[in-house]
N, C-alpha and C positions, 0 to 999 in steps of 0.2 A: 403519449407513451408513459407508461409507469416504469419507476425503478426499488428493486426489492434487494435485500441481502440474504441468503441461506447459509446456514451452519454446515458444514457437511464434514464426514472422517479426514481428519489430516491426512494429508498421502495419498488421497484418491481425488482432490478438485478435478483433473482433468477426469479421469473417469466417468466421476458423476455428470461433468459438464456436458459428453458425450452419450449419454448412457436419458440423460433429461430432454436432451435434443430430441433425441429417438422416440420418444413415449410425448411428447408433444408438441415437433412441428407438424403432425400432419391435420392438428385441430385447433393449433394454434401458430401458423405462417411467422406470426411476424415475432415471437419470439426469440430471444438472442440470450444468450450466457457467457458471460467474464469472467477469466481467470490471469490477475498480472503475475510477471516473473521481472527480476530487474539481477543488472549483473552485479556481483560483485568478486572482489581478488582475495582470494586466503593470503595467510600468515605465509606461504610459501611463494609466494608473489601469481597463483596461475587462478585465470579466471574461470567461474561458474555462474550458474544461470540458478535462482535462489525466487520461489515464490513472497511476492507482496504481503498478501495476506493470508496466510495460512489457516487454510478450516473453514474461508469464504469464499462463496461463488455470488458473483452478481448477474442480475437479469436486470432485462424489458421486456414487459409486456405490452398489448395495448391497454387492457385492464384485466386488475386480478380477480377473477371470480369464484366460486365456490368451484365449480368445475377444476379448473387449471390447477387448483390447489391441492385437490385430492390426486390429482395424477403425480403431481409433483412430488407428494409426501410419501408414497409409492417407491417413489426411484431408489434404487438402492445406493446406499450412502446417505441418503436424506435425515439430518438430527431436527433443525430445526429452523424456522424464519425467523429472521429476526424481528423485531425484538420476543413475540413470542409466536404461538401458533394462533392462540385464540384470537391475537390480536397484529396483524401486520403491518408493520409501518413502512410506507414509502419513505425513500430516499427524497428529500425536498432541500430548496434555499442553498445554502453554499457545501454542504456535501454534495448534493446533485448536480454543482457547478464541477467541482474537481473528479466525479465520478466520471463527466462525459468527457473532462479531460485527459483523463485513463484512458478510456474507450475510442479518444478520439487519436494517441499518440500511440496506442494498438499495443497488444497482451504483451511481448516482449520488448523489455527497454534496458537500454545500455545502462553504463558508466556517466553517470552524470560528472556533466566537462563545469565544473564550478571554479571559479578562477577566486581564490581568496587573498588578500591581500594583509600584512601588518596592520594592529590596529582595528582590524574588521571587526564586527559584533556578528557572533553566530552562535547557533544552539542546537543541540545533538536534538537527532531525530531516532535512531536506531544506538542499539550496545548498551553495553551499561552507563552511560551516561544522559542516558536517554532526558528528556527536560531543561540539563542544566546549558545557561547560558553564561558566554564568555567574549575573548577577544583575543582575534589572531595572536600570537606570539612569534612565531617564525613558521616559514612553509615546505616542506620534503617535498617537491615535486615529485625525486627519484621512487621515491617510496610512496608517493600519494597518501600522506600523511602533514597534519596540520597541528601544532602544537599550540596550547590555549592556556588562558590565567583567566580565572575567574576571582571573585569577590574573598574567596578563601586562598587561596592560592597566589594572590598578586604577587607580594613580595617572598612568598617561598618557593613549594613545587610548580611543577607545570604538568599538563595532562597532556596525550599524544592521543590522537583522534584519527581514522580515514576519512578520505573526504567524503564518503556514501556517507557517513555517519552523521555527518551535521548538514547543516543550511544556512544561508546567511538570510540574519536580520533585517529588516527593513527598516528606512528609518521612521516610517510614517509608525511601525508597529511598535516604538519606543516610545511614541506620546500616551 
């Protein structure tokens, strides 16, 4: 199997992802399209359902041909492959690792149960902090919020984080 990524109109992935089915499983079976959603809690503490990646749909093919291609481009919603049209590049090596890990823990995923401790090293994944890395500082469970000092902040501020928002460090990814 191959794996590809399409561009499609924000606000319609499920659309398109239905709408692609239809215009090519019946000449291409073994076809499948991805669309993740993952929970998260607003400012008001109640939870929603919040797509992954917004504006992409991912597929398998068993291979991409010229064929599949023009049907595909077709579909309404369709902007573009990535990385371009002329040129498509499969999903390979360790994005193809964590892709079928998507695929394999299925389109809707909860509240990640991340247990953070004092001290931890971890680094924002999502919000505006997105990159920076830090170290627990103290943990709101109440509020599923995590408080952090980074390299600028140690002996001043301190930043307030959700736990969706960061990941903890590993230590092998510290050498």
């Amino acid at each position: 199997m191959e794996y590809y990524c399409v561009m499609v109109k924000t606000g319609e992935e499920e659309a398109f992802k239905k709408r692609a089915m239809q215009a090519l499983q019946e000449q291409f079976p073994e076809v499948n399209f991805f669309f993740f959603y993952h929970m998260r809690k607003s400012n008001r503490g109640e939870y929603y359902e919040k797509p992954m990646f917004e504006g992409y749909v991912f597929f398998q093919v068993e291979t991409l041909t010229a064929e599949f291609f023009s049907i595909l481009r077709k579909v309404k919603g369709f902007l573009r492959i990535l990385r371009e049209n002329s040129a498509p590049t499969r999903i390979l090596g360790p994005a193809l690792e964590e892709l079928k890990l998507f695929i394999r823990n299925g389109e809707h995923w909860g509240i990640a149960k991340i247990k953070f401790t004092p001290d931890q090293k971890v680094r924002a994944v999502s919000g505006y902090f997105k990159g920076l890395e830090g170290y627990v500082y103290r943990v709101n469970h109440k509020k599923q919020t995590i408080t952090i000092t980074t390299s600028l902040t140690m002996t001043s501020r301190r930043l307030d984080v959700l736990y969706e928002e960061v990941e903890a460090v590993e230590e092998s990814e510290e050498k």
